[in-house]
C-alpha positions, -999 to +999 in steps of 0.1 A: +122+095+611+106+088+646+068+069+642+049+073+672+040+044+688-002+052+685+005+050+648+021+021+644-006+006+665-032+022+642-012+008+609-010-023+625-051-022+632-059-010+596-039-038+580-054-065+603-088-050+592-078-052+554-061-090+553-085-104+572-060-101+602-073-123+638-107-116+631-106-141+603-090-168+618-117-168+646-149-160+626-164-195+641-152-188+678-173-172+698-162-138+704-140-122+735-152-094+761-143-064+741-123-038+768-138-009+780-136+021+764-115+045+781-122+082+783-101+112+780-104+117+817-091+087+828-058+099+814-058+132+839-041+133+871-040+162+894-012+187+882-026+181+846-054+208+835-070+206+797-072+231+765-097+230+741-080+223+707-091+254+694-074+271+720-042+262+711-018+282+697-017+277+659+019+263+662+003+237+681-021+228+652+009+225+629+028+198+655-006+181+658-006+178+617+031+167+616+026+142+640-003+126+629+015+127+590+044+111+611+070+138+601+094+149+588+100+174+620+117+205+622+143+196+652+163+160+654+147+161+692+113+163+675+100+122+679+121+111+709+110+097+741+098+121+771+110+107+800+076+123+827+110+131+851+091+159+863+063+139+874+035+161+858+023+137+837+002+098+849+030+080+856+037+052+828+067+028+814+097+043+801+091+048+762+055+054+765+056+095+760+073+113+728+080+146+729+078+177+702+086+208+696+058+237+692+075+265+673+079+300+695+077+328+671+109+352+680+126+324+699+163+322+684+164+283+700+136+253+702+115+277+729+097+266+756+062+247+740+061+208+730+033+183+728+040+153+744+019+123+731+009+092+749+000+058+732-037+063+729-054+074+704-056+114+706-033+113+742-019+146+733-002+173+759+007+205+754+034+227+776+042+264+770+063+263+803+090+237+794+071+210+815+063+230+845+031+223+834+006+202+809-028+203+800-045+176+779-057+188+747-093+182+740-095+175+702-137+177+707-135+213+711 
């Protein structure tokens, strides 16, 4: 089984939070400049669009659940690194994208819709054109 990145980094944050983690070990020291946040539109470049996630198809909903459980997937592919060769997507470091596989009712293979997370929090894409194209999905609607 495959653990996206995000959720190791949110596992990592929850246990920091409930041992005391940094934040103890400095509770004298004058505290650092958080960052900034970041917004979702940061993340978009030109050939990427956005879907509401209530527009997705419900197949979509199900890869969203799966991934945020952290498995198990339906396909061994399901988990692995997306390597952006297309260019579609902001251009990052190699291991920063995972891709899945959004079920196709009638296909007889893996069909042509993934998600393809990012590291962030809630950095999810969604393809129905085998990367031709992406939209980011907006979980706030």
């Amino acid at each position: 089984m495959r653990i996206p990145p995000r959720i190791l980094g949110a596992t990592a944050l929850a246990a920091a939070l409930l041992v005391g983690g940094p934040a103890a070990a400095t509770a004298g020291a004058t505290p650092a400049a958080s960052p900034a946040p970041v917004s979702q539109s940061s993340y978009a470049v030109t050939a990427v669009g956005d879907i509401c996630y209530s527009a997705l198809p419900a197949q979509a909903h199900d890869t969203l659940d799966l991934i945020e459980a952290g498995g198990p997937y339906p396909y061994p592919q399901d988990g692995t690194v997306f390597q952006n060769r297309e260019g579609e997507l902001p251009r990052q470091g190699s291991g920063y994208y995972h891709e899945y596989t959004v079920v196709t009712p009638g296909s007889d293979d893996r069909g042509a819709r993934r998600i393809v997370t990012g590291e962030k929090s809630q950095e999810d894409y969604y393809t129905a054109d085998h990367y031709a194209s992406f939209a980011l999905v907006d979980h706030g609607c």
